[in-house]
Short mmCIF file of the C-alpha atoms (twelve columns), coordinates in Angstrom:
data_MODEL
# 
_entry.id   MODEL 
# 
loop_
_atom_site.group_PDB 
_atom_site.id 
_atom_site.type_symbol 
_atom_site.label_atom_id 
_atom_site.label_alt_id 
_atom_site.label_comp_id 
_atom_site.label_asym_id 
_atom_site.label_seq_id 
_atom_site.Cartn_x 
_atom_site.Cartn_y 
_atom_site.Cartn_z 
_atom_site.pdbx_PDB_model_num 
ATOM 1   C CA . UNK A 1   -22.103 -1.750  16.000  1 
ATOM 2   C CA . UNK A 2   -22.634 -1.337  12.060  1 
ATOM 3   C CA . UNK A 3   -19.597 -0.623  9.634   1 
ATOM 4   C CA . UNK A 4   -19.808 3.170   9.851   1 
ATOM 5   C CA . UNK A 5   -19.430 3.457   13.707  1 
ATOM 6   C CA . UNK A 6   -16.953 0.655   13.125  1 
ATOM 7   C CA . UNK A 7   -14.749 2.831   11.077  1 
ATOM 8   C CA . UNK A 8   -14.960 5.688   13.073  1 
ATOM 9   C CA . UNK A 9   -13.835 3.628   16.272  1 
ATOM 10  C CA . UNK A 10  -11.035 2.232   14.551  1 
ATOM 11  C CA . UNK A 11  -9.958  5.592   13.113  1 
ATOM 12  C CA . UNK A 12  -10.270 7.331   15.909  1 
ATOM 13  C CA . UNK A 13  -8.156  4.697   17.871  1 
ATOM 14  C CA . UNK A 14  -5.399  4.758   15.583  1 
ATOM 15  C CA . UNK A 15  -5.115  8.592   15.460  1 
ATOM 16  C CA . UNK A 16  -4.970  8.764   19.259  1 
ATOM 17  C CA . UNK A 17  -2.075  6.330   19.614  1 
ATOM 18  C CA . UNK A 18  1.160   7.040   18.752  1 
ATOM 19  C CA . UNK A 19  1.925   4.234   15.891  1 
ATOM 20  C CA . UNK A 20  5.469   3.433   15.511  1 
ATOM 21  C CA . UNK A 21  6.525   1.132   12.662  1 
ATOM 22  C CA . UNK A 22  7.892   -1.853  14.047  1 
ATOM 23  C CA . UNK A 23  11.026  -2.211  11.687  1 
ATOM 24  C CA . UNK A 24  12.020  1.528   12.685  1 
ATOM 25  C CA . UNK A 25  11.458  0.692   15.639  1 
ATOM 26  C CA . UNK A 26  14.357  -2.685  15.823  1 
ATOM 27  C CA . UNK A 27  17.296  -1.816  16.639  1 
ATOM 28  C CA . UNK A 28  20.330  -2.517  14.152  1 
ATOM 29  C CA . UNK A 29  23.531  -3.814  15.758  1 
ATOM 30  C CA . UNK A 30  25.528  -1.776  13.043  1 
ATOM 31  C CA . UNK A 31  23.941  1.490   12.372  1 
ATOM 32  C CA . UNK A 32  21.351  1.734   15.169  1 
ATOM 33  C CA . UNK A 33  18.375  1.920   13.027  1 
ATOM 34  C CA . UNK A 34  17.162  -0.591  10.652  1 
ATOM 35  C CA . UNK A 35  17.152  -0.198  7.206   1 
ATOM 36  C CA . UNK A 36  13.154  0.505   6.184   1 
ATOM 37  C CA . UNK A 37  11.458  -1.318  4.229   1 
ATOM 38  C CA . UNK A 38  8.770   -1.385  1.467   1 
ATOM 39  C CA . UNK A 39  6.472   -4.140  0.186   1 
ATOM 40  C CA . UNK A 40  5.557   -3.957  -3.528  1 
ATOM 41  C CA . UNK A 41  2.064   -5.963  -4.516  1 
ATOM 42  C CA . UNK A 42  1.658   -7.314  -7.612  1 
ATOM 43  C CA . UNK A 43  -2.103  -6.743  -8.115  1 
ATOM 44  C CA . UNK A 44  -1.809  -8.679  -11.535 1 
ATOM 45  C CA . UNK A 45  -2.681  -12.195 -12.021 1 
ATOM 46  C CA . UNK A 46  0.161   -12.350 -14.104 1 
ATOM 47  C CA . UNK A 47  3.350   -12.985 -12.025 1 
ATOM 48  C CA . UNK A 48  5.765   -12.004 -14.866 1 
ATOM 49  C CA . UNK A 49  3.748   -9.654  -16.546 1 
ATOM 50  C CA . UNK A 50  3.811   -5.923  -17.320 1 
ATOM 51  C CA . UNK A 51  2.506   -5.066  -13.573 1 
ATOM 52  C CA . UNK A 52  5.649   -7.173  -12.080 1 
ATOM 53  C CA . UNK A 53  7.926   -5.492  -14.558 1 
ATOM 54  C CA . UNK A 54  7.594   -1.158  -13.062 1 
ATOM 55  C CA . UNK A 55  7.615   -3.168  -9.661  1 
ATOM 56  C CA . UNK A 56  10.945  -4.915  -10.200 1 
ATOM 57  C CA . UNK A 57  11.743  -1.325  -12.051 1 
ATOM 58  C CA . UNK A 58  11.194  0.191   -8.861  1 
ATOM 59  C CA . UNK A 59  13.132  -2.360  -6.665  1 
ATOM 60  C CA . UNK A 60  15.878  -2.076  -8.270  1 
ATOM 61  C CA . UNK A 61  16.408  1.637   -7.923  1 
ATOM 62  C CA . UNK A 62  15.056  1.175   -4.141  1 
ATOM 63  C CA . UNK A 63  18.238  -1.059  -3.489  1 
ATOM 64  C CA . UNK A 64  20.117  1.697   -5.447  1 
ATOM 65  C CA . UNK A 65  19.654  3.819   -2.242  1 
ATOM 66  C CA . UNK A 66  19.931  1.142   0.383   1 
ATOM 67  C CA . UNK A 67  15.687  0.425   1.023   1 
ATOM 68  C CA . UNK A 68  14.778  -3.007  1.655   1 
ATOM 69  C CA . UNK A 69  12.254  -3.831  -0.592  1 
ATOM 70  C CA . UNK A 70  9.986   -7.415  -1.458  1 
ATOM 71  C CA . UNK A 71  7.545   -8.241  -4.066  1 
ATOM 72  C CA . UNK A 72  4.203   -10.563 -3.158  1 
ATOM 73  C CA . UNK A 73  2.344   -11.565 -6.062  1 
ATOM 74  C CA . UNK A 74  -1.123  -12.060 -5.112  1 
ATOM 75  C CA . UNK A 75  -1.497  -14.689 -7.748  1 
ATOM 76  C CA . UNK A 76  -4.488  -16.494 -9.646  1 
ATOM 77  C CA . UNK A 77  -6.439  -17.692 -6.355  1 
ATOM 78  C CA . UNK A 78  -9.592  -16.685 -5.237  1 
ATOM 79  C CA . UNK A 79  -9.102  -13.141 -3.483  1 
ATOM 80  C CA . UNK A 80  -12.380 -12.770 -0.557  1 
ATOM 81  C CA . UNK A 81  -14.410 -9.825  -0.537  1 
ATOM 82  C CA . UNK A 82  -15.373 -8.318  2.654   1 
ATOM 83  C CA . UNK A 83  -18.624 -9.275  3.106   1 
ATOM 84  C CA . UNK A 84  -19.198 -7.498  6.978   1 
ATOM 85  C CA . UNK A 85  -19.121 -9.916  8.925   1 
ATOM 86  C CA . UNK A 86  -18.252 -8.197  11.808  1 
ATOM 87  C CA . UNK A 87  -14.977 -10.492 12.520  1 
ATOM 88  C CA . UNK A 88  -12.460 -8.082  12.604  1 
ATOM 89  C CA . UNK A 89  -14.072 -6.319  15.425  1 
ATOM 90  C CA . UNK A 90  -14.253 -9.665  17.901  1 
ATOM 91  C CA . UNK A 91  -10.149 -10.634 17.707  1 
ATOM 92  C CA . UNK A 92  -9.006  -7.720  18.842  1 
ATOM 93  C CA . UNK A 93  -7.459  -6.540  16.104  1 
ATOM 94  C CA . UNK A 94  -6.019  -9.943  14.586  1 
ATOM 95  C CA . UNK A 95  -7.646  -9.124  11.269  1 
ATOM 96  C CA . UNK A 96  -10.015 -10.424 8.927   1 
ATOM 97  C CA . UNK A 97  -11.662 -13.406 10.150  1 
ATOM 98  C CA . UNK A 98  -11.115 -14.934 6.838   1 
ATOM 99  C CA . UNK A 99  -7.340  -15.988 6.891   1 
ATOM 100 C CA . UNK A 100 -7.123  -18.477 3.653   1 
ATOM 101 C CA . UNK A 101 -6.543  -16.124 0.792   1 
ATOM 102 C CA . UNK A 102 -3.588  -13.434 0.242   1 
ATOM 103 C CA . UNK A 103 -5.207  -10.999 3.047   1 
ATOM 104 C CA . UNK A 104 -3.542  -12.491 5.684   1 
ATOM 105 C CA . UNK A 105 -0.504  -12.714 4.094   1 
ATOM 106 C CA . UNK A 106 -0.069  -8.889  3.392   1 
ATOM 107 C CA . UNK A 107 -1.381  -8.408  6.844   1 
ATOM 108 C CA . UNK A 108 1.411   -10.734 8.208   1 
ATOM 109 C CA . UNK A 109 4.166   -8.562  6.020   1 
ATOM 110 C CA . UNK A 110 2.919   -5.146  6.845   1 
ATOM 111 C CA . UNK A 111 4.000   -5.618  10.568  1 
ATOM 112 C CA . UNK A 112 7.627   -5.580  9.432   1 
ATOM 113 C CA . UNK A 113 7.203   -2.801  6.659   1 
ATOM 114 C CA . UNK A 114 7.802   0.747   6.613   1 
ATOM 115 C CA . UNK A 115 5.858   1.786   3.328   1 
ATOM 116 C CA . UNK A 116 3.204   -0.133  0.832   1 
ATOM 117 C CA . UNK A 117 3.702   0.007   -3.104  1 
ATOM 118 C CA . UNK A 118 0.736   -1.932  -5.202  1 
ATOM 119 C CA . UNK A 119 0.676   -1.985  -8.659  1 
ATOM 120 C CA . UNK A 120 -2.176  -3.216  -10.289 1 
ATOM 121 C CA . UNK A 121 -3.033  -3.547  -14.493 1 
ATOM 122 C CA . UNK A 122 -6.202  -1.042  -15.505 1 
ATOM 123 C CA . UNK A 123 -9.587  -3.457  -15.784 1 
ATOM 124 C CA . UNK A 124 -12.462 -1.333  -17.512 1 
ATOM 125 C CA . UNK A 125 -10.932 1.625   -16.118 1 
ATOM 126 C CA . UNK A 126 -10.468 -0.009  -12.846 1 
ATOM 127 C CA . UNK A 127 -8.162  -1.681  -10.551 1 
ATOM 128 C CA . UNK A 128 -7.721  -5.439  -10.863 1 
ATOM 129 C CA . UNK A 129 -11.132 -6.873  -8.483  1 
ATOM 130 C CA . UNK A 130 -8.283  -8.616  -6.777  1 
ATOM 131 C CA . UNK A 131 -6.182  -6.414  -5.193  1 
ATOM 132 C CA . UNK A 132 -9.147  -3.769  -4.531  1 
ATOM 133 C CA . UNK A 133 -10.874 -6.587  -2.512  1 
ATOM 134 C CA . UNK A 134 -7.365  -7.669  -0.543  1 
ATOM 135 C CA . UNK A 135 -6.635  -4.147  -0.001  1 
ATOM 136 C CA . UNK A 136 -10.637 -3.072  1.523   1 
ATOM 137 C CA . UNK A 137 -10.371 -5.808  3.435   1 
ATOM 138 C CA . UNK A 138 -6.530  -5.353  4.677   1 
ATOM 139 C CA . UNK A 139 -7.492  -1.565  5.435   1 
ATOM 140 C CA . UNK A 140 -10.446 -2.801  6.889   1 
ATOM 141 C CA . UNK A 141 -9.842  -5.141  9.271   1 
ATOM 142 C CA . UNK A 142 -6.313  -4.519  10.152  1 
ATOM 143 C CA . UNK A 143 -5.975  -0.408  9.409   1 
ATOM 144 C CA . UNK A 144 -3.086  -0.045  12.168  1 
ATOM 145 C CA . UNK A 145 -0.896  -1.978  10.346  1 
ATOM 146 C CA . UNK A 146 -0.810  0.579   7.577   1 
ATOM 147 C CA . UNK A 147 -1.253  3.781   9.221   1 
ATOM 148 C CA . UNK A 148 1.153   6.663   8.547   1 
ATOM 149 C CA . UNK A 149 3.378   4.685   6.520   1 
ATOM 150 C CA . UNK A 150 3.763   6.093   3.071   1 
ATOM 151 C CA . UNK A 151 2.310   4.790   0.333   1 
ATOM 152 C CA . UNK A 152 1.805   4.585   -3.545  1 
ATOM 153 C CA . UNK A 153 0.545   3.078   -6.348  1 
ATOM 154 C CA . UNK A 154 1.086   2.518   -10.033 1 
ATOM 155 C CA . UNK A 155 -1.278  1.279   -13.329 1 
ATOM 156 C CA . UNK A 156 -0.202  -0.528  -16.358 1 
ATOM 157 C CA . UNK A 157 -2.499  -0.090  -19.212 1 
ATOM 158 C CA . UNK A 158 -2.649  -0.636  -22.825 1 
ATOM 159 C CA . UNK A 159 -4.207  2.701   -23.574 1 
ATOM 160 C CA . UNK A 160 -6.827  4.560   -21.310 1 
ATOM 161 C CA . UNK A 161 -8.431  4.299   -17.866 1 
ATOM 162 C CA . UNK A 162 -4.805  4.493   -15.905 1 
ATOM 163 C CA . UNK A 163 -5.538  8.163   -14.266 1 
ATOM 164 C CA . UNK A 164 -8.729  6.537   -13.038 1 
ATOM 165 C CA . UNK A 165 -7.626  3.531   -11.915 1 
ATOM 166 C CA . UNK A 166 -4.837  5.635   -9.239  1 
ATOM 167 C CA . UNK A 167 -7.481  7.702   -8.106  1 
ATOM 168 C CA . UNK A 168 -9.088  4.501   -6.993  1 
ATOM 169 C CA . UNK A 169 -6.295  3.422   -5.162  1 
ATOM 170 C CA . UNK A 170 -4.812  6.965   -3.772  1 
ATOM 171 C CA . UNK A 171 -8.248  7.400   -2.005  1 
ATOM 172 C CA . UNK A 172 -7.634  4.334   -0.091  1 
ATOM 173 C CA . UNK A 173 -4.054  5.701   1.038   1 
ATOM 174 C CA . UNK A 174 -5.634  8.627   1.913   1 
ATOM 175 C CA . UNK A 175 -8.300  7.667   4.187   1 
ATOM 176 C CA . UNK A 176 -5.626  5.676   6.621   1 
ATOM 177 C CA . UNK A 177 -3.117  8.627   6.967   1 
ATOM 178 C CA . UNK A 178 -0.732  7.361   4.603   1 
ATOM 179 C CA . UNK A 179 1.738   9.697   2.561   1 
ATOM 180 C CA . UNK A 180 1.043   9.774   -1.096  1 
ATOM 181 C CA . UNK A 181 4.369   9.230   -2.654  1 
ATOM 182 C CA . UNK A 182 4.657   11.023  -5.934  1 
ATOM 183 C CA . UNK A 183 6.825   11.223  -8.705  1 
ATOM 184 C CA . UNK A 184 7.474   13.075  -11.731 1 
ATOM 185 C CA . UNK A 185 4.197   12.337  -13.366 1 
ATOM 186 C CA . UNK A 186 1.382   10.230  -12.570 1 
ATOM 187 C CA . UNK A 187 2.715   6.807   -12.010 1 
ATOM 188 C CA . UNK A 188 1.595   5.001   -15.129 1 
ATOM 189 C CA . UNK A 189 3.318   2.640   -17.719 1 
ATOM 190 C CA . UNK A 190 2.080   1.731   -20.826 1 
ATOM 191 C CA . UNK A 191 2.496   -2.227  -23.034 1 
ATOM 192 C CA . UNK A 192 -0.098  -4.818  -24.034 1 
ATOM 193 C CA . UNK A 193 1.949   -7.795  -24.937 1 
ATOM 194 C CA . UNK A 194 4.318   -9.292  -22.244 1 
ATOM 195 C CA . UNK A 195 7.187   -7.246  -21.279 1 
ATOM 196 C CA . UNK A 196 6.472   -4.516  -23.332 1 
ATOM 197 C CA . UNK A 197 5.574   -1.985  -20.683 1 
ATOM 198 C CA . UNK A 198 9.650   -1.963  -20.706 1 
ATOM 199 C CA . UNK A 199 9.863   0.106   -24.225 1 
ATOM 200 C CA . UNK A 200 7.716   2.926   -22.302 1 
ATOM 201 C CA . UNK A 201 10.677  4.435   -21.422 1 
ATOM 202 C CA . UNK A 202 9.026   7.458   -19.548 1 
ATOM 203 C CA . UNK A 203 6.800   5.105   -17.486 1 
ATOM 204 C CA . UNK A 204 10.202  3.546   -16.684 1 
ATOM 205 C CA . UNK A 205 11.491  6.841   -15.897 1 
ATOM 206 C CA . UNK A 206 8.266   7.151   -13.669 1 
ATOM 207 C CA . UNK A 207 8.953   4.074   -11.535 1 
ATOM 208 C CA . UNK A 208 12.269  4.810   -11.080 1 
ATOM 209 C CA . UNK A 209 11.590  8.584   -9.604  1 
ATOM 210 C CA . UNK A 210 8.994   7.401   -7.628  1 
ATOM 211 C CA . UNK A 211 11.406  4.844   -5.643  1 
ATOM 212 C CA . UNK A 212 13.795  7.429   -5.597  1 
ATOM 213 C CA . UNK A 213 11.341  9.877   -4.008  1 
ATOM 214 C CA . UNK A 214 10.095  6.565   -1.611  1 
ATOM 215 C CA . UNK A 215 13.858  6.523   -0.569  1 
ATOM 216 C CA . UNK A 216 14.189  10.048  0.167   1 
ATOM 217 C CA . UNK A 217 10.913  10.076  2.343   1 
ATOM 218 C CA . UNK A 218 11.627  7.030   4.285   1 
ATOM 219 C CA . UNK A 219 14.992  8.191   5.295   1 
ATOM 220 C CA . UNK A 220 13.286  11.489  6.275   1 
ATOM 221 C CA . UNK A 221 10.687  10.235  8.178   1 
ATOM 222 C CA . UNK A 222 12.714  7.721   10.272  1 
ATOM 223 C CA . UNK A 223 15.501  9.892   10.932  1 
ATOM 224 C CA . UNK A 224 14.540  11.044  13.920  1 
ATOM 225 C CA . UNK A 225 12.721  7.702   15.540  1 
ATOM 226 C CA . UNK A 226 9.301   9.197   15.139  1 
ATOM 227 C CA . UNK A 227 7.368   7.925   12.173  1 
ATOM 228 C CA . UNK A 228 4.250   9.398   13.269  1 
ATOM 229 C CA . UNK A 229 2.841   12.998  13.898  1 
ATOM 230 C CA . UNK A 230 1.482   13.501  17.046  1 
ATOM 231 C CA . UNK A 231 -2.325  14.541  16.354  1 
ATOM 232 C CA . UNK A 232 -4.360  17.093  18.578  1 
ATOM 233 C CA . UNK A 233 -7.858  15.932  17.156  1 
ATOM 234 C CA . UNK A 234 -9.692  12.797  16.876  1 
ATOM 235 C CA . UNK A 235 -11.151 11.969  13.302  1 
ATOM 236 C CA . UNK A 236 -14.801 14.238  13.305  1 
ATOM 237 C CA . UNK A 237 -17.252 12.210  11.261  1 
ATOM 238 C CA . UNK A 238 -20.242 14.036  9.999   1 
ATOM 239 C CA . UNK A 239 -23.533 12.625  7.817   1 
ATOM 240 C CA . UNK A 240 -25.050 14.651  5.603   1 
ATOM 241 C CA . UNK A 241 -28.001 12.434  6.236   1 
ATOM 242 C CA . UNK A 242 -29.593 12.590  9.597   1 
# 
């Protein structure tokens, strides 16, 4: 089996199942339902830096209206590519058959969160290598875990490539049914020396309405007990090649 049938088996056995988060899915001895919860990567290799501060922005206002919320930095350590192995499709769905870098780790979290929130500085115009090989490989190997839950993502910059760098990382969202959380313009924040990204007070603004709007969804979503539309059709894949 190569990578493209690969794909389309996994894709189409995640649309035909009906994929309940696991958090919504606990029972809370209080209020019935669990609080949700969202994990917020730190694509930066910078655990203090610029990226971390719109993420703690965004915690902070998540707490505001009662969403769990925890940051991962995915640090200065070697991040694997996916190289196609063919690993992930032997265990069953386990994941990535490499299990020493932050992969696993994110892999291990996203089983008890409701939503996914990576923020990553702009690189040439690009997402940081890091988190764009963690998150292939996450989506890859272990797509299930992310499915339907909503999603966003947010670029720090000093001056240009931002709207670039979120296209990268919406498309990613968007290929694994995920919601694409907006907010009241594209989620960017601009600073170059440490901490500075916190005098862009519109990018803070940014952050802020987009965990507001992450709130809102979540609560929406899970109201009812049923994360996840039922779909009538599998995934049709067509090649223009042939």
């Amino acid at each position: 089996m190569n990578r493209r049938d690969f794909i389309k088996k996994a894709t189409m056995a995640a649309a035909g199942a009906a994929v309940v988060s696991p958090v919504s899915a606990m029972l809370n001895n209080v209020t019935g339902v669990k609080t949700p919860k969202v994990l917020l990567v730190n694509g930066s290799p910078r655990t203090d830096g610029n990226t971390f501060c719109c993420l703690k922005e965004i915690e902070a206002t998540l707490q505001k209206h009662g969403v769990e919320s925890e940051i991962v930095q995915i640090g200065r350590k070697p991040v694997r590519m996916c190289i196609n192995c063919g690993g992930c499709r032997q265990n069953n769905g386990a994941g990535c058959a490499f299990d020493d870098d932050m992969c696993s780790v994110i892999a291990e979290k996203m089983k008890e969160s409701d939503a996914l929130i990576v923020g990553t500085p702009v690189y040439y115009g690009q997402p940081n290598g890091g988190i764009l090989s963690l998150m292939q490989r996450l989506f890859y190997s272990t797509g299930h875990l992310v499915q339907n839950k909503p999603a966003a993502a947010l670029a720090v910059c000093r001056r240009g490539g931002a709207t670039a760098t979120l296209q990268t990382m919406n498309m990613m969202f968007e290929m694994m049914n995920m919601p694409v959380v907006t907010s009241q313009y594209w989620n960017i924040a601009y600073g170059a020396g440490k901490g500075e990204v916190k005098l862009d007070t519109e990018g803070m603004q940014t952050m802020r309405t987009l965990a507001t709007n992450m709130a809102f969804l979540l609560k929406k979503i899970h109201a009812d007990g049923n994360p996840a539309p039922q779909r009538d059709e599998f995934p049709a894949f067509m090649n223009f090649i042939r």
